[in-house]
C-alpha positions as CSV (number, residue, x, y, z in Angstrom):
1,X,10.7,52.4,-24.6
2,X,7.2,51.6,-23.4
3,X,7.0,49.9,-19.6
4,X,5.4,46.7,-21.4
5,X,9.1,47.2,-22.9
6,X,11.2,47.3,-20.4
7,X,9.7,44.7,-18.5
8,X,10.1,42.5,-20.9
9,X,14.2,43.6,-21.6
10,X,14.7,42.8,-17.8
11,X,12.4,40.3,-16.9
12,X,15.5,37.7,-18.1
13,X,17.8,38.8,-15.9
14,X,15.7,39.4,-12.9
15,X,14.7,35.7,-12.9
16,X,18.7,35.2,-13.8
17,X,19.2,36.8,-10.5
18,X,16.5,35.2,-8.2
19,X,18.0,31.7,-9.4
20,X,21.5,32.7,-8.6
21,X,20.3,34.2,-5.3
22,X,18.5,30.7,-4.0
23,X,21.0,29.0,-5.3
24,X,23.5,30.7,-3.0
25,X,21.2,30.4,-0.1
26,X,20.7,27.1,-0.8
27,X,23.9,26.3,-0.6
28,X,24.7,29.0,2.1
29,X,22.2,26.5,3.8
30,X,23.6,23.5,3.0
31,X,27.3,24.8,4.2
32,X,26.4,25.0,7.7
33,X,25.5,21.4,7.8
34,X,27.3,18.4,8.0
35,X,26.3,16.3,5.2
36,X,27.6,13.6,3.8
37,X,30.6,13.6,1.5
38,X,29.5,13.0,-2.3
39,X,29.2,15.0,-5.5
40,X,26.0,16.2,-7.2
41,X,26.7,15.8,-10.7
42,X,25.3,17.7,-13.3
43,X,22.2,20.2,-13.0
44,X,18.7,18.7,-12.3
45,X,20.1,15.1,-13.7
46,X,22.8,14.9,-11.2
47,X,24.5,11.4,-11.4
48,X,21.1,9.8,-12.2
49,X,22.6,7.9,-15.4
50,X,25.5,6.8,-14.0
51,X,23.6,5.2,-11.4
52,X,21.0,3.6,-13.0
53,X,23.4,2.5,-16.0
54,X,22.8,-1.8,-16.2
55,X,25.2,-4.0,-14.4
56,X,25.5,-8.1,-12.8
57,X,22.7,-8.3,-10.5
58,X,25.2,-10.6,-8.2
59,X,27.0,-7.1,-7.4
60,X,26.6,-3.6,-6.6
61,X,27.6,-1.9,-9.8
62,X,30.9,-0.1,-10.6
63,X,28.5,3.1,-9.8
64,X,28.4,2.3,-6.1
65,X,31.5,0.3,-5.7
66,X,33.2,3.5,-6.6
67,X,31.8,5.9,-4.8
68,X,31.3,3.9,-1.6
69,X,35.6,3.3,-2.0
70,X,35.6,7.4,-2.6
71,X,32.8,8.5,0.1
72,X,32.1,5.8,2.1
73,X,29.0,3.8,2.7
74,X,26.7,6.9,3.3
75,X,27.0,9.5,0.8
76,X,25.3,12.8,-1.2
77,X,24.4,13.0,-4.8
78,X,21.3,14.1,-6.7
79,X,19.0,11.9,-7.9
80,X,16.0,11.4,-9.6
81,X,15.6,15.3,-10.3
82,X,16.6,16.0,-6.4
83,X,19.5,16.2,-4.1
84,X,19.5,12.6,-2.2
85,X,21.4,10.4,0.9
86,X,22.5,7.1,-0.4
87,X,23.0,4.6,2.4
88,X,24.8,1.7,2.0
89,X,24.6,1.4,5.5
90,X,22.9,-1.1,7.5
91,X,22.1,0.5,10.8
92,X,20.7,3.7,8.3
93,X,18.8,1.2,6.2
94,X,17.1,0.1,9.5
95,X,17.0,3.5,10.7
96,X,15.4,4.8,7.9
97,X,12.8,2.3,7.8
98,X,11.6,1.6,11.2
99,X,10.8,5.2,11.1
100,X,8.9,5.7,7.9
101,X,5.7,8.1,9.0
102,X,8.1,10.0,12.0
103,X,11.1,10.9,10.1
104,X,10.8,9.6,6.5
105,X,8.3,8.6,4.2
106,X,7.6,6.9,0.8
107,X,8.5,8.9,-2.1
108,X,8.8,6.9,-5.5
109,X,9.3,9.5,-8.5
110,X,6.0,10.4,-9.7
111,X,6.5,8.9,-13.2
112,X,5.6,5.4,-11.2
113,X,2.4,6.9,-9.5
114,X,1.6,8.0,-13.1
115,X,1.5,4.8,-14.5
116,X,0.5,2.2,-10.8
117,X,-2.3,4.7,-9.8
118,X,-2.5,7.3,-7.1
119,X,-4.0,4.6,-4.8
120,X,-1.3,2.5,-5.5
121,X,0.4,1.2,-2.2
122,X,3.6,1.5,-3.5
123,X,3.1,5.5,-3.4
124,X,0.8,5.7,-0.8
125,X,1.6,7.0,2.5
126,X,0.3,7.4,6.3
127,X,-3.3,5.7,6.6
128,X,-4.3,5.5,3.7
129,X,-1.1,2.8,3.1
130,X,-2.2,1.3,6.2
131,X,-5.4,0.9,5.8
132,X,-4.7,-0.5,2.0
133,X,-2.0,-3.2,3.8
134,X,-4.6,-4.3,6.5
135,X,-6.8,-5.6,3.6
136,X,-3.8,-7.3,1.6
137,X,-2.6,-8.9,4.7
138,X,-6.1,-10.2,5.9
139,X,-6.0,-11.5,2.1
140,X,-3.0,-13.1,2.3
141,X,-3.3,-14.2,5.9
142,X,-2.0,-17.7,6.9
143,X,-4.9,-19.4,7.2
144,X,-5.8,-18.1,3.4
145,X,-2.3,-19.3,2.4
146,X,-2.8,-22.9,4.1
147,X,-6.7,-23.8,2.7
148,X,-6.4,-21.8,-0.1
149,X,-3.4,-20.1,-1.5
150,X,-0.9,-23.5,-0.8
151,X,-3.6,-25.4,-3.5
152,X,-3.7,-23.2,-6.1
153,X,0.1,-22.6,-6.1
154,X,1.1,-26.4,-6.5
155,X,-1.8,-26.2,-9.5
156,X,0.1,-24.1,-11.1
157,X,3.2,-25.1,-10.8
158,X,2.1,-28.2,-11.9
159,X,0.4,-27.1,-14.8
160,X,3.4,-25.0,-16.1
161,X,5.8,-27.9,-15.9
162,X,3.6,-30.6,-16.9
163,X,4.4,-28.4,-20.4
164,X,8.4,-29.3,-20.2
165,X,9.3,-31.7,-22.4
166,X,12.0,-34.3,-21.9
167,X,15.2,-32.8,-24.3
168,X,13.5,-29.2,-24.7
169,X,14.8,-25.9,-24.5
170,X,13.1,-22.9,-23.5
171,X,13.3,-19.5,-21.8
172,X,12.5,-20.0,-18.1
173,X,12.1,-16.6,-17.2
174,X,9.1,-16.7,-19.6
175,X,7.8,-20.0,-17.9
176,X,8.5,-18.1,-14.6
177,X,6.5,-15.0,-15.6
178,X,3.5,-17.7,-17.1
179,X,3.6,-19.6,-13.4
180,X,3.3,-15.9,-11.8
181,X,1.0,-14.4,-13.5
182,X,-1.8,-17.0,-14.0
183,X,-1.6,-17.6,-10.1
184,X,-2.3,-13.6,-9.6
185,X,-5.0,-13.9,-12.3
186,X,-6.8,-16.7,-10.4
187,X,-6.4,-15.5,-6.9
188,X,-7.1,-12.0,-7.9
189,X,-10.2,-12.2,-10.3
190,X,-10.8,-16.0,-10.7
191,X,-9.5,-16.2,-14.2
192,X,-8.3,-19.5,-15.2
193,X,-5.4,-19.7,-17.6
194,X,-5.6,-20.2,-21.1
195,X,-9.0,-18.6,-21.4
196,X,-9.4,-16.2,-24.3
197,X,-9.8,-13.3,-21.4
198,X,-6.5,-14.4,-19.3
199,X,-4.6,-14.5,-22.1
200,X,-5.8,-11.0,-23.7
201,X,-5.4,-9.4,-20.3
202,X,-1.8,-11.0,-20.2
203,X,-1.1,-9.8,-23.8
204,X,-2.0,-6.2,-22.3
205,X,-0.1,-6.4,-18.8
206,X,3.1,-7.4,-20.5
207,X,2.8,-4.3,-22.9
208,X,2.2,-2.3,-19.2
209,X,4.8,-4.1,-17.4
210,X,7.7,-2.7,-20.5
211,X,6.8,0.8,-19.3
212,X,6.4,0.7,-15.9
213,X,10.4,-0.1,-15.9
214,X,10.6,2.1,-19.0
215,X,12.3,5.9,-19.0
216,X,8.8,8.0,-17.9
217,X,8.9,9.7,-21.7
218,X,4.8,10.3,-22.3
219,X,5.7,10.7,-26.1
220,X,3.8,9.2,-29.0
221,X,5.4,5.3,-29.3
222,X,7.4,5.4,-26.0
223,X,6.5,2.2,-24.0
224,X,5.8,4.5,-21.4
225,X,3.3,5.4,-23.4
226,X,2.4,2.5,-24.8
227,X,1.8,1.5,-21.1
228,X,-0.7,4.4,-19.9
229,X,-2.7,3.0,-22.6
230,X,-2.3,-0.9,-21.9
231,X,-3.0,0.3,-17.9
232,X,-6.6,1.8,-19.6
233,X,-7.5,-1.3,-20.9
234,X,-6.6,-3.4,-18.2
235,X,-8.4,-1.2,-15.8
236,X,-11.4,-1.3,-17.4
237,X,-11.4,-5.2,-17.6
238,X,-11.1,-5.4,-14.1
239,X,-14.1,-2.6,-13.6
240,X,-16.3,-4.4,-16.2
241,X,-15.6,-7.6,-13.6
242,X,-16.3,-5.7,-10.6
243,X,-19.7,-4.6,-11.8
244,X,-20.6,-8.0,-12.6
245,X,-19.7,-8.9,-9.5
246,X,-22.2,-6.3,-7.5
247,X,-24.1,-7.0,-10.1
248,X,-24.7,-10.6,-8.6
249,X,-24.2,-9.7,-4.9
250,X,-27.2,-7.0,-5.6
251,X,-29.2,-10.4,-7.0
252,X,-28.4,-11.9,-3.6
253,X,-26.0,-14.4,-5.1
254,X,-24.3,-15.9,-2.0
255,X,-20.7,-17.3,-1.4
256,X,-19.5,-15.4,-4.9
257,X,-16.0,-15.5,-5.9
258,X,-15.1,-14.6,-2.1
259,X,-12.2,-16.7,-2.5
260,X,-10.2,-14.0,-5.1
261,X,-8.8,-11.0,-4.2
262,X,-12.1,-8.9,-5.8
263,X,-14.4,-10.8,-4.1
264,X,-12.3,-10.2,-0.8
265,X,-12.3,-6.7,-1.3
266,X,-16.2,-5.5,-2.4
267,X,-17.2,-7.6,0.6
268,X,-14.9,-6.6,3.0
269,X,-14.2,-2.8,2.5
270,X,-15.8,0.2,2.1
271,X,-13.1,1.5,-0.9
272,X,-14.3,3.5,-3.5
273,X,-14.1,2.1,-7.7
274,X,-10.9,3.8,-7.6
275,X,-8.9,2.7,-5.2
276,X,-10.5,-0.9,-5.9
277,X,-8.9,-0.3,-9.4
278,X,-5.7,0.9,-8.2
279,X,-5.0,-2.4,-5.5
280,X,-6.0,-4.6,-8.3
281,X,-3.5,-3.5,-10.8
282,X,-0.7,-2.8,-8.1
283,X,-1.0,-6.8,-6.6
284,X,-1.0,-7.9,-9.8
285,X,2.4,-6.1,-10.9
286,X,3.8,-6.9,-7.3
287,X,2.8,-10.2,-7.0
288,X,3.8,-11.4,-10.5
289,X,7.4,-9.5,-11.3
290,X,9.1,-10.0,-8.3
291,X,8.3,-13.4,-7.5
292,X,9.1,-14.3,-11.1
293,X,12.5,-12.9,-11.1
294,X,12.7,-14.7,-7.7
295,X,12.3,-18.0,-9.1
296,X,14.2,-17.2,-12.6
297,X,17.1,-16.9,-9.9
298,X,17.2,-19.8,-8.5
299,X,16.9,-22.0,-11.3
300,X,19.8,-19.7,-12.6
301,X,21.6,-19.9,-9.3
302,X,20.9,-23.7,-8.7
303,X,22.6,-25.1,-11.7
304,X,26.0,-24.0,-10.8
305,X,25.4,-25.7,-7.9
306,X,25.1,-29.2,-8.2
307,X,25.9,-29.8,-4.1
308,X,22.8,-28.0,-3.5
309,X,20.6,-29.4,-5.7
310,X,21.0,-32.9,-4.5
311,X,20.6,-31.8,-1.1
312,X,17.1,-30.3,-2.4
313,X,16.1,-33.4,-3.9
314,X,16.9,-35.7,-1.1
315,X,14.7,-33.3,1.3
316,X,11.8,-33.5,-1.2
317,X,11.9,-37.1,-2.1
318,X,11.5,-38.2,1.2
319,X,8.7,-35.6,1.6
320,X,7.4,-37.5,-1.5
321,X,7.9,-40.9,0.0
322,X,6.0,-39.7,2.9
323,X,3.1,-38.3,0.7
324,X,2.7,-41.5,-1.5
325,X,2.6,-43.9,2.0
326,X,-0.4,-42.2,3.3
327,X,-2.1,-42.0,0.1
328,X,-2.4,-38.4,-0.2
329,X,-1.1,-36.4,-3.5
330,X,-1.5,-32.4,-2.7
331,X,0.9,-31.0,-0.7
332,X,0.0,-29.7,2.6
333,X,1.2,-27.0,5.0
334,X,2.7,-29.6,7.4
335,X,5.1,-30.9,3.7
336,X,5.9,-27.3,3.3
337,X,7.0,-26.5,6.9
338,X,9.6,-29.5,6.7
339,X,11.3,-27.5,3.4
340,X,14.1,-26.6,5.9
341,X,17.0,-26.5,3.3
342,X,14.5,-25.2,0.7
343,X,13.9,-21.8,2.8
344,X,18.0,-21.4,2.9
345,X,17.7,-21.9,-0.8
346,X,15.3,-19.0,-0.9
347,X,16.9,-17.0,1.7
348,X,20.1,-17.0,-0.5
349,X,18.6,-16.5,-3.8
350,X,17.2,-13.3,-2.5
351,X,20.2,-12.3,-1.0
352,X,22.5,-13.1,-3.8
353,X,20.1,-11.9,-6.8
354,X,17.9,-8.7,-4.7
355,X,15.3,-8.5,-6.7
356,X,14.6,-5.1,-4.9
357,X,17.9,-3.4,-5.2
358,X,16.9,0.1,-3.6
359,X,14.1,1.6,-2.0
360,X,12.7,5.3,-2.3
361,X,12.0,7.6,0.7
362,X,12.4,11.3,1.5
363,X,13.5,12.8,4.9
364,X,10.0,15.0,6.2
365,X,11.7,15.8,9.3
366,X,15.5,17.3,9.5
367,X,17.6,14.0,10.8
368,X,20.8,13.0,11.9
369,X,22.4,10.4,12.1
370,X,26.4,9.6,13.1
371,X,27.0,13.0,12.8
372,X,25.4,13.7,9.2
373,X,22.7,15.9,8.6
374,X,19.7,14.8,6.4
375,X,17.6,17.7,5.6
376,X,14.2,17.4,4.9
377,X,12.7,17.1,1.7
378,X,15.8,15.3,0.3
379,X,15.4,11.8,-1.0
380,X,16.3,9.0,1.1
381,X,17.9,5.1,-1.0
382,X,18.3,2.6,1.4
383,X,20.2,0.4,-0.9
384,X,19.9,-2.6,0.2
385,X,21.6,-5.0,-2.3
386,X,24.7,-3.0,-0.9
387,X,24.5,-4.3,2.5
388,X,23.7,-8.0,1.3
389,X,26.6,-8.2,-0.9
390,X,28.9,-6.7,2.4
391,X,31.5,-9.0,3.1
392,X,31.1,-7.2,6.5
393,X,27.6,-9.0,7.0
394,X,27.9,-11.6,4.9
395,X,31.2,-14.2,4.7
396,X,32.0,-14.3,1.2
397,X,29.0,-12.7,-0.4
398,X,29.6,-13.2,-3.9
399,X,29.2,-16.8,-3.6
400,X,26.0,-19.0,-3.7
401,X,26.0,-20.4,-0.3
402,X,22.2,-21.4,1.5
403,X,24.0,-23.3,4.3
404,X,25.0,-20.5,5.9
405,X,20.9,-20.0,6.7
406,X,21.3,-23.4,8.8
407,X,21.1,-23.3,12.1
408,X,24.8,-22.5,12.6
409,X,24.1,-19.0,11.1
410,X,26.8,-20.1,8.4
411,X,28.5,-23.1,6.5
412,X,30.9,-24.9,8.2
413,X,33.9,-23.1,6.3
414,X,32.7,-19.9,7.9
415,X,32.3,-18.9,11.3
416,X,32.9,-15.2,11.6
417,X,29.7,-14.7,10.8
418,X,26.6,-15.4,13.3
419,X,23.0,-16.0,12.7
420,X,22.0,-12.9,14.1
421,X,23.9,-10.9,12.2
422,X,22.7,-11.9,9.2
423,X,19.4,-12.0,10.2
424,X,19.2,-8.8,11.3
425,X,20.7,-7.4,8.5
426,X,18.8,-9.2,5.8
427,X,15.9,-7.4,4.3
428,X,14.5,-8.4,0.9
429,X,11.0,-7.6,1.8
430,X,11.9,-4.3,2.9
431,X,11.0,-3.5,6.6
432,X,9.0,-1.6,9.1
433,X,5.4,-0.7,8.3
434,X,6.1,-1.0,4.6
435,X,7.1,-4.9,4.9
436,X,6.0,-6.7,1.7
437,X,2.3,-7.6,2.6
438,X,3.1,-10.6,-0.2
439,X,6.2,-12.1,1.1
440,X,4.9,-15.5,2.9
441,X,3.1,-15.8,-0.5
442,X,6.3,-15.2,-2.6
443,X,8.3,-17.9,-0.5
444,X,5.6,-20.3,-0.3
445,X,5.8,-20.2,-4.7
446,X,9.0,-20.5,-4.7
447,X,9.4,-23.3,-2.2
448,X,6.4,-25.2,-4.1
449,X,8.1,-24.5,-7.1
450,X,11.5,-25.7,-6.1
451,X,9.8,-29.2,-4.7
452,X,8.4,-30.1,-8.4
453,X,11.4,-28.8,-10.5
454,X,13.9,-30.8,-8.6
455,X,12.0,-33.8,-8.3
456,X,10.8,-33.8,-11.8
457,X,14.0,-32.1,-13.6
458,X,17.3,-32.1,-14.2
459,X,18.3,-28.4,-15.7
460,X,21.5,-26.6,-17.9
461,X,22.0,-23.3,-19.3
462,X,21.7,-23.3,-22.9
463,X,23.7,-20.1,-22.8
464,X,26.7,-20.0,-21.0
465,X,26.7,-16.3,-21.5
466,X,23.5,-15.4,-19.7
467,X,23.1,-13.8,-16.4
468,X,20.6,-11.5,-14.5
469,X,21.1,-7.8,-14.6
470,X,19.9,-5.2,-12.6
471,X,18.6,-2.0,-14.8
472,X,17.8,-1.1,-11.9
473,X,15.3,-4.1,-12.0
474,X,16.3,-7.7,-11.8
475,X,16.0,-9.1,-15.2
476,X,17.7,-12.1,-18.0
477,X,18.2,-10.1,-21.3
478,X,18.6,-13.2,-23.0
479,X,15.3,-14.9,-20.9
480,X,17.5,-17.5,-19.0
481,X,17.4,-20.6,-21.6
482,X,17.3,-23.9,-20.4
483,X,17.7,-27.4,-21.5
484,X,15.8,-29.8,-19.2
485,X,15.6,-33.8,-18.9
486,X,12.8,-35.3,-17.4
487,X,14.1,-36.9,-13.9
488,X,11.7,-39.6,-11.9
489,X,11.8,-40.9,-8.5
């Protein structure tokens, strides 16, 4: 036997043995600390299906009910292709992200970076991130939301509903995701709705949006697939835009398009093409899907809920009065600050539906906390749909109740709970320095949303049967179909 031979006769079982040999250090390691109880499931996939198998968005999941009754609300597994801490704990949810940068950071499996854009800031971390937030928050400041963002959102509302018929049934997810996404388009790249370009870029982003919460399979017709290619497309619109547009600053065109998000950007950073293209695409995915499924949810949410819905419509009639006596039409900042009962709508509807179910971080330090040990390089969920369907935080969580966001911290049935508590444990937007840059935006849409619909509409399922669920994402199979009847003042 030559040595080109034997090498190869043995080579099979030395790598056997060097697998087996970390693996027992690897667990040697991992039996001197204290982690968390749990069970990793099978090799490399661990429980991974199991967890992310579909279920009602207005509960946890028999994956976590389970094993939160089995482990408790902090527990091991593996998941996505790692071993991983799940925290169904408040205090760790906190923990975890008032320290992102020190002890944890961002880490989103890399089948989403694929597909967003390595300059995404959903997968960014450390300055960069920060640096990429600074520019979204100056966008989306408040004075920008009062003189310009408050406007454009009541146009489109307005030009959505002013599209429902009196008698007529449609899907209002789908009238949800038009609203959403022709508000990006505008405030992003100044594209107005129903133009041959808007709706060809739309035709493209919803073909993008299908694998971006599709399994990452980069096979030929996969939507993940399909996506990549869509995301091509769609970034070279928006670079055939931003050329045009330095195109015209170079002319010394003044004043151009600086109210969009484009505009903003070329003018007031010093980013590169790519990272211009990357910010574009990811505010235009985060600022149409969730707020979408935000406002899909309380349409859903409000019509078994008659109480509240008259409650709404008394606060916005009288803010209608008031408009109509001093002549004005638009809706101002002042109108939307006296939505009191409106924000507890919104409060609950995020809450009770959480759009965001989980987030993704890894431990980059080795941390403990109440006695556990969180080794580094494992993968961090704060779950934190767990924590706002906890009867512990929340008086009877599984039902639809925005007056327990009044001012007494609950409704008048419940008094166990206090304001503060639920405040402090209340965190659709995430937290720390990774607090949704967009989130003033997404309640202003809703609430601007919720004035017209209530005072215009009167709404019913058409389906009994339909309901969100969470895949993980927050979505209507059935596209939440309505019947609505024209209501006047």
């Amino acid at each position: 036997m030559s040595d080109l031979e034997f090498l190869l006769f043995i080579l099979p079982s030395v790598i056997a043995l060097v697998l087996i040999f970390n693996n027992v250090v690897k667990k040697s390691k991992q039996n001197t600390l204290n982690l968390p109880p749990g069970n990793m499931g099978w090799p490399f996939i661990g429980e991974t299906i199991g967890y992310l198998r579909p279920y009602s968005a207005t509960t946890i999941g028999e994956f976590m009910e389970q094993h939160i009754s089995r482990y408790g609300k902090i527990y091991k597994s593996n998941l996505f292709g790692g071993p991983t801490i799940v925290s169904a704990d408040a205090g760790l949810n906190k923990f975890i992200l008032q320290n992102e940068g020190r002890l944890f950071e961002c880490s989103y499996p890399s089948s989403i970076g694929g597909i967003l854009g390595k300059w995404s800031m959903l997968v960014l971390v450390g300055d960069m991130h920060r640096d990429m937030r600074i520019i979204s928050l100056n966008f989306l400041s408040n004075a920008r939301l009062k003189t310009h963002l408050l406007p454009e959102v009541e146009k489109q509302t307005l030009l959505v509903l002013s599209s429902w018929k009196d008698n007529s049934t449609f899907c209002a997810q789908d009238e949800a995701k038009k609203f959403t996404f022709n508000l990006m388009a505008k405030n992003i790249m100044s594209l107005d709705p129903g133009k041959p370009e808007t709706e060809e870029l739309k035709k493209e982003y919803i073909t993008f949006m299908k694998g971006v919460v599709s399994a990452p399979l980069n096979f030929p017709g996969t939507a993940y697939r399909k996506a990549l290619k869509s995301r091509s497309i769609i970034l070279k619109f928006i670079e055939q835009k931003m050329e045009e547009r330095i195109g015209k600053m170079g002319e010394g065109v003044e004043n151009l398009d600086d109210d969009d998000l484009l505009g903003w950007v070329l003018k007031h950073s010093d980013l590169s093409k790519e990272q211009i293209l990357d910010l574009v695409l990811g505010l235009l995915f985060a600022g149409h899907e969730t707020s979408s499924v935000s406002i899909a949810l309380a349409i859903y949410f409000l019509q078994g809920c008659s109480r509240a819905v008259q409650q709404l419509r008394e606060e916005h009639v009288e803010i209608a009065k008031a408009k109509k006596q001093s002549g004005e039409r638009e809706l101002n900042w002042e109108d939307y600050k006296k939505m009191e009962f409106t924000q507890c709508v919104i409060n609950e509807t995020l809450r009770f539906g959480n759009v965001v179910r989980f987030l993704h971080r890894k431990a980059i330090k080795d941390v403990k906390y109440k006695g556990y040990d969180i080794p580094r390089g494992w993968k961090v969920l704060p779950v934190v749909a767990a924590v706002h369907l906890d009867p512990s935080h929340f008086d009877q969580p599984h039902h639809f109740n925005p007056w327990r966001w009044q001012n007494t911290g609950a409704s008048s049935s419940s008094t166990s709970t206090t304001g503060a508590t639920m405040s402090n444990n209340y965190m659709p937007f995430g937290g720390g320095p990774r607090l949704c840059a967009g989130s003033e935006l997404a309640k202003l849409e809703m609430a601007i949303f919720i004035h017209h619909l209530v005072l215009n509409f009167h709404w019913e399922l058409a389906d009994d049967t339909d309901q969100a669920f969470a895949f993980p994402f927050v979505d209507f199979p059935k596209g939440l179909s309505i019947k609505v009847h024209c209501h006047t003042l």
